[in-house]
C-alpha positions in Angstrom: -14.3 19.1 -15.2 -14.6 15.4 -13.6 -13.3 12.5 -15.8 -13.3 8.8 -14.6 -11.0 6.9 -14.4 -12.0 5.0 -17.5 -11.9 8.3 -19.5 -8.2 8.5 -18.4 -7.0 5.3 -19.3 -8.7 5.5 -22.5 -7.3 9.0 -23.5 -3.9 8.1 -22.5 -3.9 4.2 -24.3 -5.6 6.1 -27.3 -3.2 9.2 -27.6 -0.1 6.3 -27.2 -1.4 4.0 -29.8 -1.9 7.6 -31.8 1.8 8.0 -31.8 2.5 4.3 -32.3 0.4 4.1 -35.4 2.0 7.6 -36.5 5.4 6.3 -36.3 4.5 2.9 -37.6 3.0 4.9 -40.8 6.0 7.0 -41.0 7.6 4.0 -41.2 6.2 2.4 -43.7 5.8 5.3 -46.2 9.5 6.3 -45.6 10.5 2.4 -47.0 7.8 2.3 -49.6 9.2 6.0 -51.0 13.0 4.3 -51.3 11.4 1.6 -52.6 9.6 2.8 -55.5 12.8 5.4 -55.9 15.2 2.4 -56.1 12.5 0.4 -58.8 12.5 3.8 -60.9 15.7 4.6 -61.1 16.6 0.6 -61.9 13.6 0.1 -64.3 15.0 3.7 -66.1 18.5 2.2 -66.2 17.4 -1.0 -67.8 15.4 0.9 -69.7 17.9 3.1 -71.4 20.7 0.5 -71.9 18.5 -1.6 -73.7 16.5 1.1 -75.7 19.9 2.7 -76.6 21.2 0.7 -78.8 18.1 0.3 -81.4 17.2 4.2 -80.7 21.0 5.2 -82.2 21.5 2.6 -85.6 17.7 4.0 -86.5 19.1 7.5 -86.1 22.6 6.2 -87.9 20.3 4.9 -90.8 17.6 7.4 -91.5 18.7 10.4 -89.9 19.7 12.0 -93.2 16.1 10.9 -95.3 13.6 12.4 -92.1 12.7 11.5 -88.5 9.7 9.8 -89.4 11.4 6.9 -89.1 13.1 7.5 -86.2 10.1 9.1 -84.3 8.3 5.4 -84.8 11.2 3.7 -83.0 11.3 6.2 -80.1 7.2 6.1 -80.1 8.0 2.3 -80.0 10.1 2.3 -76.7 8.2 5.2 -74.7 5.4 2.5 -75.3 7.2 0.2 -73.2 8.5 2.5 -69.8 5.7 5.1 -69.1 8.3 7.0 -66.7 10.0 8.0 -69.9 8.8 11.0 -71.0 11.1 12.0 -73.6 14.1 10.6 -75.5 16.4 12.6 -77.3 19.7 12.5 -79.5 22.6 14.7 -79.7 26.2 14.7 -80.7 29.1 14.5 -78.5 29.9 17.7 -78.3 26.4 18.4 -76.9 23.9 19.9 -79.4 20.6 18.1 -80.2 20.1 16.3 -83.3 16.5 15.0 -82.6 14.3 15.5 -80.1 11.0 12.8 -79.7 9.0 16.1 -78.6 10.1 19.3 -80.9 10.1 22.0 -78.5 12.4 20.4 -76.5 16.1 22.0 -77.2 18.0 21.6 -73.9 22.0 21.4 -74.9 24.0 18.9 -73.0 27.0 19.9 -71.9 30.2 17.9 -73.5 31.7 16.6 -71.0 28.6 14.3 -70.3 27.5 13.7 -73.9 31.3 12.6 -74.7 31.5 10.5 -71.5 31.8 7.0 -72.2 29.9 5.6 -69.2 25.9 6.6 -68.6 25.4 9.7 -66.7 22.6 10.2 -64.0 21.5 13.3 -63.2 19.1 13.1 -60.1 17.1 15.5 -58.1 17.2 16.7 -54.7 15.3 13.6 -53.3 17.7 11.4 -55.3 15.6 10.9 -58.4 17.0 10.4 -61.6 15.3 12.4 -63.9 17.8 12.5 -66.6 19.8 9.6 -68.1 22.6 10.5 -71.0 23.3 7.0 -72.4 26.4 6.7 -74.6 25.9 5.3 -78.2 28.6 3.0 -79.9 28.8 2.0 -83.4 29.4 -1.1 -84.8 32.9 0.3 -85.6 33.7 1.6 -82.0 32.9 5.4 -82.7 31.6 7.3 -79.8 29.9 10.4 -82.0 26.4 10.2 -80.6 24.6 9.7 -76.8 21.2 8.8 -76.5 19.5 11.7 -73.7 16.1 10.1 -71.6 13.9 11.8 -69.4 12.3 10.2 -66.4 9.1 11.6 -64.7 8.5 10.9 -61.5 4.7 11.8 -61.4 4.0 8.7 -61.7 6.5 7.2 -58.7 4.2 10.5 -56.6 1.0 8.9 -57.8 2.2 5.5 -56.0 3.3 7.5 -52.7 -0.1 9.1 -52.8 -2.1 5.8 -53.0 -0.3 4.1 -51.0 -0.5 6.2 -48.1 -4.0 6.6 -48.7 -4.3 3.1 -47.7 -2.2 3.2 -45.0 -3.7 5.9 -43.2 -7.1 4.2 -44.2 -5.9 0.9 -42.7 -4.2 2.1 -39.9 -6.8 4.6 -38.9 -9.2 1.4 -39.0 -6.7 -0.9 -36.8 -6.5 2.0 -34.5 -10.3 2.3 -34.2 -10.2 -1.4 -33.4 -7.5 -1.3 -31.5 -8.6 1.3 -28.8 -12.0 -0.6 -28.8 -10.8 -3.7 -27.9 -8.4 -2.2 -25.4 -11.4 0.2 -23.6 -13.4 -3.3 -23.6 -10.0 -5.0 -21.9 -9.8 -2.1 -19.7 -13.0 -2.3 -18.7 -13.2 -5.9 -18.2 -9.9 -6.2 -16.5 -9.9 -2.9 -14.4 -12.9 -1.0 -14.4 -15.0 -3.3 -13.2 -13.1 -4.4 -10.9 -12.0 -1.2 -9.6 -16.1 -0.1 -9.5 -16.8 -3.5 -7.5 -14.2 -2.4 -4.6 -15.6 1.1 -5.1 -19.2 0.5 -4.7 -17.9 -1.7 -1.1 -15.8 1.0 -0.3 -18.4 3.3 0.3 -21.0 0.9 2.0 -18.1 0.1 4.0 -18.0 4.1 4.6 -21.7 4.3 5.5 -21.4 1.8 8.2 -22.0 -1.4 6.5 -18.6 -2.9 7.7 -19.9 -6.9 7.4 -19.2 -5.7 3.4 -16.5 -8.4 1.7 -15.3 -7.9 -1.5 -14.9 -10.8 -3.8 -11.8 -10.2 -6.3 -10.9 -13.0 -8.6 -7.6 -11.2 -9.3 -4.4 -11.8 -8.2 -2.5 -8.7 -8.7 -2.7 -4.8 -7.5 -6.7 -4.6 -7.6 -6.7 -8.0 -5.6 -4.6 -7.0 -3.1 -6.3 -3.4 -2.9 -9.9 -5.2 -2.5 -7.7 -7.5 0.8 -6.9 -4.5 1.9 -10.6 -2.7 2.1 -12.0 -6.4 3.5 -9.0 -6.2 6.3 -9.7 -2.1 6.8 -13.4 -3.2 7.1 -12.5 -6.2 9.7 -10.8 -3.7 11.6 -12.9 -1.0 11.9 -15.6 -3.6 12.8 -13.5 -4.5 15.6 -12.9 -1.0 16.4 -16.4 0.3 16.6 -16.7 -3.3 19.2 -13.8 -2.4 21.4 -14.9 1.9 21.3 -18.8 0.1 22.3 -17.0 -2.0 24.7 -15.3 1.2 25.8 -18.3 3.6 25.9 -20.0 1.0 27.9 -17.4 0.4 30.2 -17.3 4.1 30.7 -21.0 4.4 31.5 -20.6 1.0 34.0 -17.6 3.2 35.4 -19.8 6.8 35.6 -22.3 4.5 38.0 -19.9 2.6 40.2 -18.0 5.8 40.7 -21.1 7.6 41.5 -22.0 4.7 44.1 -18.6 5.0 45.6 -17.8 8.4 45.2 -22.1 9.2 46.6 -21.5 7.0 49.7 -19.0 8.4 51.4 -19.8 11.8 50.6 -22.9 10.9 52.4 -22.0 9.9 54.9 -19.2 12.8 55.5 -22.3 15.1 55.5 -24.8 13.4 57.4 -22.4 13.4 60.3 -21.1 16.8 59.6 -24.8 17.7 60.3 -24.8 16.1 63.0 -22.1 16.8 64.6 -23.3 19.9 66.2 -25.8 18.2 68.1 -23.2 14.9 69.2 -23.5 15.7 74.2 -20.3 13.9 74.3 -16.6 13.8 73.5 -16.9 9.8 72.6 -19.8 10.5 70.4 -17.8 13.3 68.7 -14.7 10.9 68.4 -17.3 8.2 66.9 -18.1 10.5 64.2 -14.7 11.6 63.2 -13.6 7.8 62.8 -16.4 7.4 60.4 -15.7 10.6 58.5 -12.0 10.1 58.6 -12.8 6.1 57.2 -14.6 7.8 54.2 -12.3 10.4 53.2 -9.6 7.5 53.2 -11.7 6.0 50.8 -12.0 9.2 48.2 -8.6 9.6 49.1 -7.8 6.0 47.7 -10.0 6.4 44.7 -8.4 10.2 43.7 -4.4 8.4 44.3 -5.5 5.3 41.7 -7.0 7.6 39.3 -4.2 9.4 39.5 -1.4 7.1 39.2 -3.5 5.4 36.4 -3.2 8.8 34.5 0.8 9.1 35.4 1.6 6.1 34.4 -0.3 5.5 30.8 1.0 9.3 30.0 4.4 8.2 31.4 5.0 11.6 32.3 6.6 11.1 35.7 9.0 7.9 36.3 8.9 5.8 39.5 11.6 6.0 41.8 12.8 2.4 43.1 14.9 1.3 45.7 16.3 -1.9 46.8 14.1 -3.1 48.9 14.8 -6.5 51.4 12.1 -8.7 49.7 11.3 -11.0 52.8 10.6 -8.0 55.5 8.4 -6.2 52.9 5.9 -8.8 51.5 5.7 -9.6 55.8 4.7 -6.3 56.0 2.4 -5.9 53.3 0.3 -9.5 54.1 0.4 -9.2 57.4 -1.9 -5.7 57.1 -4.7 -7.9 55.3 -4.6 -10.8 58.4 -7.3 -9.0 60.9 -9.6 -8.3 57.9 -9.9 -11.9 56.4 -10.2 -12.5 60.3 -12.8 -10.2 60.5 -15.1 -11.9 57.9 -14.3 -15.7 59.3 -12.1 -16.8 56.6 -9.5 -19.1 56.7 -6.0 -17.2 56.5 -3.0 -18.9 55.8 0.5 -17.2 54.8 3.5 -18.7 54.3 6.8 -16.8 53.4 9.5 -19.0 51.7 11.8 -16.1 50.5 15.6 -16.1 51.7 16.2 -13.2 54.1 18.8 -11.1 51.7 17.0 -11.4 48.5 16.1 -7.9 47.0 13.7 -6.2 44.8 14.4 -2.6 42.9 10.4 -1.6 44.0 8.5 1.9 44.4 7.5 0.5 47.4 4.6 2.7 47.5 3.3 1.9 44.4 3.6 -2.1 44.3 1.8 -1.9 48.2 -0.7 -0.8 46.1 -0.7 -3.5 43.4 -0.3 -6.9 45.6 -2.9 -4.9 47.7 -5.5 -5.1 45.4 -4.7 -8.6 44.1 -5.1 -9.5 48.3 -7.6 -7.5 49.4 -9.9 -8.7 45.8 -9.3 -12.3 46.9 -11.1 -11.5 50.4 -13.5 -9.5 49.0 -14.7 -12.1 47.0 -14.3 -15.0 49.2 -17.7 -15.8 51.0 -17.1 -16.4 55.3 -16.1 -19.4 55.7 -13.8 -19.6 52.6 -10.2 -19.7 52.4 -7.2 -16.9 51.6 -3.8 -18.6 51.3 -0.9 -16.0 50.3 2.9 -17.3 49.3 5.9 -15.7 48.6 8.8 -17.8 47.3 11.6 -17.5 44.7 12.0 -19.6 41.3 14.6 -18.5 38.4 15.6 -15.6 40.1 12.3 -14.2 40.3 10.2 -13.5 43.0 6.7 -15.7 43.1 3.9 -13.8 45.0 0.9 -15.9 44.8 -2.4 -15.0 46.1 -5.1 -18.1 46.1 -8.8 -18.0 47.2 -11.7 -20.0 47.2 -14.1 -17.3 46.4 -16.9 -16.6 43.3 -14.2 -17.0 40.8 -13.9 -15.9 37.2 -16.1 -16.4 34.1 -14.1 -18.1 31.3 -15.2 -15.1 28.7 -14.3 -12.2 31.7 -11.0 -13.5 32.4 -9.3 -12.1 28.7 -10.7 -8.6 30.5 -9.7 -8.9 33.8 -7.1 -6.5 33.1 -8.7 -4.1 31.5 -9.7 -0.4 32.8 -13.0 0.2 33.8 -14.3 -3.6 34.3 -15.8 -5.5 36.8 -16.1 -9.1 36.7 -20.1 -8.0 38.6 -23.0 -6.4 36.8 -24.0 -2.9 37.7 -27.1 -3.7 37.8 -26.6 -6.3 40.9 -23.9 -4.2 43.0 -22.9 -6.3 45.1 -18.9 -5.5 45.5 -17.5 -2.2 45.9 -14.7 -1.0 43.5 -14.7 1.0 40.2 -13.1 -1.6 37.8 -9.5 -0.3 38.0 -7.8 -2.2 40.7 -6.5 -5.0 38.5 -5.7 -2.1 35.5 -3.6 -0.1 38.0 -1.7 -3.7 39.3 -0.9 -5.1 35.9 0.0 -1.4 34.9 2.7 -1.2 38.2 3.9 -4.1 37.8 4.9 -4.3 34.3 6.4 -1.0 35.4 8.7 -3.2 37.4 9.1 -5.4 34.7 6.9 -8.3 36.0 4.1 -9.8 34.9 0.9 -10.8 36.3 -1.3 -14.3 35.8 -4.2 -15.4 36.9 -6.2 -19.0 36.6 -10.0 -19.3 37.4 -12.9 -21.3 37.7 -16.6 -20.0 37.8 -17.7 -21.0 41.4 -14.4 -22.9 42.3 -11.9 -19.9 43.2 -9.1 -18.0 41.5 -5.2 -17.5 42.0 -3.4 -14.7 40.9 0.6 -15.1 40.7 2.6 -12.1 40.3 6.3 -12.4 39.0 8.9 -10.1 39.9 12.6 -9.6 38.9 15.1 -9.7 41.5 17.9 -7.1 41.7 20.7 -9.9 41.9 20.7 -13.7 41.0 20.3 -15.8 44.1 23.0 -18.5 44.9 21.9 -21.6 44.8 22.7 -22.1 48.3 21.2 -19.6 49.9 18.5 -20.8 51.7 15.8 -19.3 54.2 16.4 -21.5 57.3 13.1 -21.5 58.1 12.0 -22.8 54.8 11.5 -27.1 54.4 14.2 -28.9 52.6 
């Protein structure tokens, strides 16, 4: 069986104020009974040591002519205290010598009727039912004590109606009181609770641009921020899994074009081949093959090293590596091409001769590659390329400037992001699979770098790559060749 939430609360307040109002009743009847107990046995004190008195000189003076007399005195004073039921006279030594009702013959035992201070004789619940007064003369003689009987049906009557009432009262209050506490609860927490409910589940069936508006500040306020921020976040999700899914599709056609391409062309010539007359047409067709398969090769190795280094399964290996003769190296490879396509080339290597880097040299060939070969790629003929390497706070500054397509403002935050490519798919104009700049900022960050880039649409880009050096560099140690 399903119970809401509002059933809960409302059992659980009701069965609490239940106990409450049970122990507030206990309470009260507990205090009332000693209450009434105390007036009883005060009022049937003052009762018999003012009746005493009267009760005994009638008895002194008409005992010995009839009770008649007597009975109308006693009648007289049992008018006046309803609790006493019966009074009674007898001698010290105990026997009865009159008795207000005649069938009543209980002896007294002498050491209480011969006492010279009342005796109370009480019940179990500390009633005193019996009261043996004693009765002086006007001479001083002790001969006589004046017996009275207290009912307490009377004092029960009292308890009875009284806790009538209270039960009736309290059984009222409670009524109220767990109506006015389910209206509280409803006003204070149900509702609330059934508002971030109801956006909960729109939230859940896709309607993430759901807010919920919460006036309270306390645990349903902060529960209702936290459904608004889980919806915000989700939202973004589902933008950056789109993002991702369309990425991936832009990925599955570039790779297609590049992977199609040069698979076509290793199998036209393979068919060919067969039919090539000469050993310079067969070496012609080999170069071409062999220029493809470099390129799948290329492709496979980033995809791979991608994989290797977001899993981290498989650590670089670095070595100290002469800083100067290595970026040489690596720049130097990209001269003849920028040649090739008419573009202005311009190097210039600032870094002292005995600075070192701790590099997979392999690896971050790989990464400055891209960043220089993109820079050509991109840069129409006629354009310029101008690469630096220099040292500033004991890092090393590679720098890669061009005067190409640049950057849009909005494509620069995902420059660095796998799968992207700053052109549309649909107008494929450069080759690449959008993971060039992924696999450098991934490399070199392995290396503890970092990797910035500043664009304008139309004006150029430069990428700057920083690098940690293996030692500090003293300040005097200067490349000669470098201007002062």
């Amino acid at each position: 069986m399903r119970f809401s939430i509002r059933a809960k609360i409302l059992m659980t307040v009701s069965l609490s104020l239940v106990l409450i109002f049970a122990l507030i009743m206990y309470l009260l009847v507990s205090q009332n009974i000693s209450r009434l107990r105390t007036n009883l046995n005060e009022q049937s004190k003052s009762f018999a040591a003012l009746a005493t008195s009267p009760i005994g000189n009638t008895f002194l003076l008409y005992h010995d002519s009839g009770s008649i007399r007597i009975t109308q005195e006693v009648d007289h004073f049992l008018e006046l205290d309803p609790d006493v039921t019966a009074i009674r006279v007898v001698s010290v030594d105990g026997n009865q010598l009159y008795a207000s009702q005649d069938k009543r013959n209980q002896p007294i035992g002498a050491h209480l009727a011969s006492s010279f201070q009342p005796q109370y004789l009480k019940s179990g619940n500390d009633y005193v039912y019996e009261i043996i007064q004693p009765f002086f003369e006007d001479s001083g003689a002790h001969r006589y004590a004046v017996v009275y009987e207290v009912s307490i049906k009377r004092v029960e009557q009292n308890v009875k109606d009284e806790m009538r009432l209270i039960i009736y009262v309290g059984a009222a209050i409670l009524a109220m009181s767990i109506i006015v506490t389910g209206l509280l609860l409803d006003r204070l927490f149900i509702k609330p609770l059934r508002a971030v409910s109801r956006s909960a589940n729109l939230i859940s069936s896709g309607n993430f641009d759901q807010q919920i508006k919460s006036k309270n500040q306390d645990e349903i306020g902060d529960l209702a921020q936290s459904v608004n921020k889980m919806a915000d976040f989700l939202k973004a999700d589902i933008v950056k899994l789109r993002e991702l899914d369309k990425l991936k599709t832009e990925f599955m056609m570039i790779a297609s074009h590049n992977l199609r391409t040069p698979i076509t062309i290793i199998r036209g010539y393979i068919e060919v081949g067969d039919k090539v007359e000469t050993v310079h047409e067969l070496k012609a067709i080999i170069k071409t093959v062999q220029e493809s398969v470099v390129r799948l090769h290329l492709l496979a190795e980033d995809l791979l090293t991608i994989s290797t280094l977001e899993a981290d399964a498989e650590p670089m290996k670095k070595e100290a590596t002469l800083a100067t003769d290595y970026i040489n190296s690596l720049v130097n490879e990209f001269g003849l091409l920028a040649t090739k396509k008419d573009l202005h080339w311009e190097f210039t290597n600032t870094i002292p001769g005995d600075v070192r880097l701790l590099l997979s040299q392999p690896n971050m060939r790989s990464a400055l590659g891209n960043v220089i070969d993109n820079a050509i790629k991109f840069t129409k003929p006629g354009g310029s390329v101008q690469v630096t390497g220099d040292i500033s706070d004991n890092r090393l500054v590679f720098t890669v400037a061009d005067t190409g397509i640049g950057i849009q403002p909005d494509e620069i935050a995902k420059l660095f992001t796998k799968f992207h490519r700053g052109t549309s798919t649909t107008n494929y104009d450069y080759e690449g699979v959008g993971i060039g700049l992924y696999l450098t900022k991934l490399i070199i960050e392995q290396h503890s770098g970092h990797i910035d880039v500043k664009s304008k649409a139309g004006a150029g880009s430069t990428f700057t790559v920083y690098l940690p050096l293996t030692s500090p560099v003293a300040a005097n140690s200067v490349n000669p060749d470098r201007p002062s």
